[in-house]
C-alpha positions as CSV (number, residue, x, y, z in Angstrom):
1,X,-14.5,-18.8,-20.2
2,X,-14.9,-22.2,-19.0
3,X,-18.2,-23.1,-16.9
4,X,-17.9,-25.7,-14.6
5,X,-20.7,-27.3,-12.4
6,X,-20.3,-28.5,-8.5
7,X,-21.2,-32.1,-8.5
8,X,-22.2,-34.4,-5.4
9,X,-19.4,-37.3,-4.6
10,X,-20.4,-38.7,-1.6
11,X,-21.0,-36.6,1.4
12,X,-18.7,-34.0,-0.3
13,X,-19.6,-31.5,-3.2
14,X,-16.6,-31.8,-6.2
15,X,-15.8,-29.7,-9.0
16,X,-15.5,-31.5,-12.2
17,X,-12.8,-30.2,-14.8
18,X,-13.7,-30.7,-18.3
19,X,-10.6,-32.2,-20.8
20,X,-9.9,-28.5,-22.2
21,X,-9.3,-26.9,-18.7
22,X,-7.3,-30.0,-17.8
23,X,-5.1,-29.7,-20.9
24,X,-5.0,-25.9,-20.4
25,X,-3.7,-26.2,-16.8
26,X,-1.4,-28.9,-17.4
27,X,-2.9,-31.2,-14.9
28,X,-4.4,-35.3,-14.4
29,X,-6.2,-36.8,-11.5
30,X,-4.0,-36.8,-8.8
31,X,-2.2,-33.6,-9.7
32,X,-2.3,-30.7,-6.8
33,X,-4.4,-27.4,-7.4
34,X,-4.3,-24.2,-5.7
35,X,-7.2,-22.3,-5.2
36,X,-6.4,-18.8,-4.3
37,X,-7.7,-15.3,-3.8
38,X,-6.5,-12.5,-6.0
39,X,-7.6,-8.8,-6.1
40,X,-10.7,-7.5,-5.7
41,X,-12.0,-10.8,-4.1
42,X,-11.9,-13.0,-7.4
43,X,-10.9,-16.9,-7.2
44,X,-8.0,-18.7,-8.9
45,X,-7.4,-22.0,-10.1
46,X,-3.6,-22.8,-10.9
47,X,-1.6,-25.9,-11.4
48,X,1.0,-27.2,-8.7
49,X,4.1,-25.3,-8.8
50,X,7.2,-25.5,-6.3
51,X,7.7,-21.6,-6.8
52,X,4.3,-21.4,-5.1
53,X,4.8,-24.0,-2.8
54,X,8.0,-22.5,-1.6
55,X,6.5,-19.1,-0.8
56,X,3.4,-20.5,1.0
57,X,5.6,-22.7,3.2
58,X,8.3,-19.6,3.9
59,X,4.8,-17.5,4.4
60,X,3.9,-20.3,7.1
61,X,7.2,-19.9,8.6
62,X,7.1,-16.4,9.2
63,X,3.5,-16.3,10.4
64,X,4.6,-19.0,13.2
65,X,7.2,-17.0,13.8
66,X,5.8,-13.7,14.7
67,X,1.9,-15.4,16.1
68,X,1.9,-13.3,18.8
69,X,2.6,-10.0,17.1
70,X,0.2,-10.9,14.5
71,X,-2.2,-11.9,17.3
72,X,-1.3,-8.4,19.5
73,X,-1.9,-6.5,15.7
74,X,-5.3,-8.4,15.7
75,X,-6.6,-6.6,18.7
């Protein structure tokens, strides 16, 4: 386990990544990170990937596509 500590940049609060979690998730400044929720509620970190990228944008797609049946489900 790696702990990591929220920092103050600015007006913003940033997360700063030691060299080992960099190295580990195969990133550098400027790379993009996705931050996503997995079972039970936990958090995850994970490195760019166009796999990933391609399923949130088709995910996109197909919520645009059915908004109002999502929005009628809602209800």
């Amino acid at each position: 386990m790696i702990t990591l500590k929220l920092s103050q940049i600015g007006n913003s609060v940033g997360l700063i990544l030691p060299k080992e979690a960099l190295l580990r998730l195969g990133v550098a400044k400027g790379d993009t990170l996705y931050l996503t929720e997995g079972p039970g509620g936990e958090m995850r970190l994970s490195a760019y990937s166009a796999e990933v990228a391609e399923e949130i944008a088709l995910g996109e797609e197909f919520m645009d596509q059915y908004r109002d049946t999502f929005r009628a489900l809602a209800k």
